[in-house]
N, C-alpha and C positions, 0 to 999 in steps of 0.2 A: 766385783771383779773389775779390775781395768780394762775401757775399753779395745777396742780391738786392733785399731791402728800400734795404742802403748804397746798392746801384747805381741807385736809382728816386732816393732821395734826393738823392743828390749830381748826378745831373741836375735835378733840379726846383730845386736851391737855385740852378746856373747857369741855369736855364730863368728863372727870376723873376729875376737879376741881369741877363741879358739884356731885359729887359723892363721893368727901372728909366731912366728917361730917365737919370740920372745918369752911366751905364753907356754908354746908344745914343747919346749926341753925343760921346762918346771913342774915335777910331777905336783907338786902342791897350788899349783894357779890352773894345771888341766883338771886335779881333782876337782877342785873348789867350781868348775863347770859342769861336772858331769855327774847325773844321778847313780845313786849305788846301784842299780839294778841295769845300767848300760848294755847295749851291745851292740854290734855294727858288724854288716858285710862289705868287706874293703873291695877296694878297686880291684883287689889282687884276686879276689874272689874268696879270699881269709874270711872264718866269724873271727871277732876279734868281742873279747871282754873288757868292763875295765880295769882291771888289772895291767891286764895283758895290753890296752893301748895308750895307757898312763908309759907302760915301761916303755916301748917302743919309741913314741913322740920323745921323750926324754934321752934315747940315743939319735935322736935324729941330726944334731948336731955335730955328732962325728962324719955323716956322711955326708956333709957339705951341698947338703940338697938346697937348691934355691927358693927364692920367694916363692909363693904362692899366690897366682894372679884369681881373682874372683869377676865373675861377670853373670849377670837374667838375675839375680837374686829376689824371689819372690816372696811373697807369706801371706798363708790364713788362717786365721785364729778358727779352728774345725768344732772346739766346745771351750767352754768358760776353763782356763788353765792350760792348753793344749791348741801348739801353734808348731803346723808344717813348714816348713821351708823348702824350696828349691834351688837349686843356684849349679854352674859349672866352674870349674876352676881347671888353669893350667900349670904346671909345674916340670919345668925341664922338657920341654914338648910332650909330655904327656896328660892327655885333657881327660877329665870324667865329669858325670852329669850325677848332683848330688842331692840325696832328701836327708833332711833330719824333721825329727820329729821332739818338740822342748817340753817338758812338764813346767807349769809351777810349782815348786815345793814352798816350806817355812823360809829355806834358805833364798827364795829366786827362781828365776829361768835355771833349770839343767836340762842339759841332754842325754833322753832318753834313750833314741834310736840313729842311727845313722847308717847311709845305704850308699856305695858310690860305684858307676858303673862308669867303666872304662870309653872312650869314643875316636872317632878320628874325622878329620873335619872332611 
């Protein structure tokens, strides 16, 4: 297995590609990150699938939402394939405080879990 530092790494490098609008209105570059078995409780307090947040990110572009500021961005590789992350992000003044959790598959780093809770400074 790659050491532990690669393994923080190379999730964070998909954590923030995930997190380029570029990226989220492409349902086939948000697939190609995230594992078949996904799911996520949104900020909004949504489970979300993935299905259901392939389609979402991909209209996100009609709503003229802004960048997405990232900042604390942590990680620890917890067992050999399987690396938490932390991090907050702001978008349009609205901030949340974020985990995801990455598998290795054959394919690479994907995103298994994802959890974002709402905050205010």
């Amino acid at each position: 297995m790659p050491d532990r530092d690669a393994a923080v790494e190379a999730a964070v490098e998909r954590e923030l590609r995930l997190l380029d609008s570029g990226v989220r209105v492409s349902p086939e570059l948000t697939g190609a990150l995230l594992h078949p078995e996904f799911h996520e409780f949104g900020a909004s307090g949504r489970r979300w699938g993935r299905a259901s947040i392939i389609a979402a990110l991909a209209e996100e572009a009609d709503t003229g939402a802004g960048p997405i500021v990232v900042s604390e961005m942590q990680g620890a590789e917890l067992a050999p394939g399987l690396v938490h992350l932390t991090f907050d992000t702001e978008r349009n003044g609205r901030r949340a405080h974020r985990s995801s959790l990455w598998r290795l598959s054959p394919s690479g780093w994907l995103l298994y879990f994802h959890q974002a809770t709402p905050f205010a400074e």
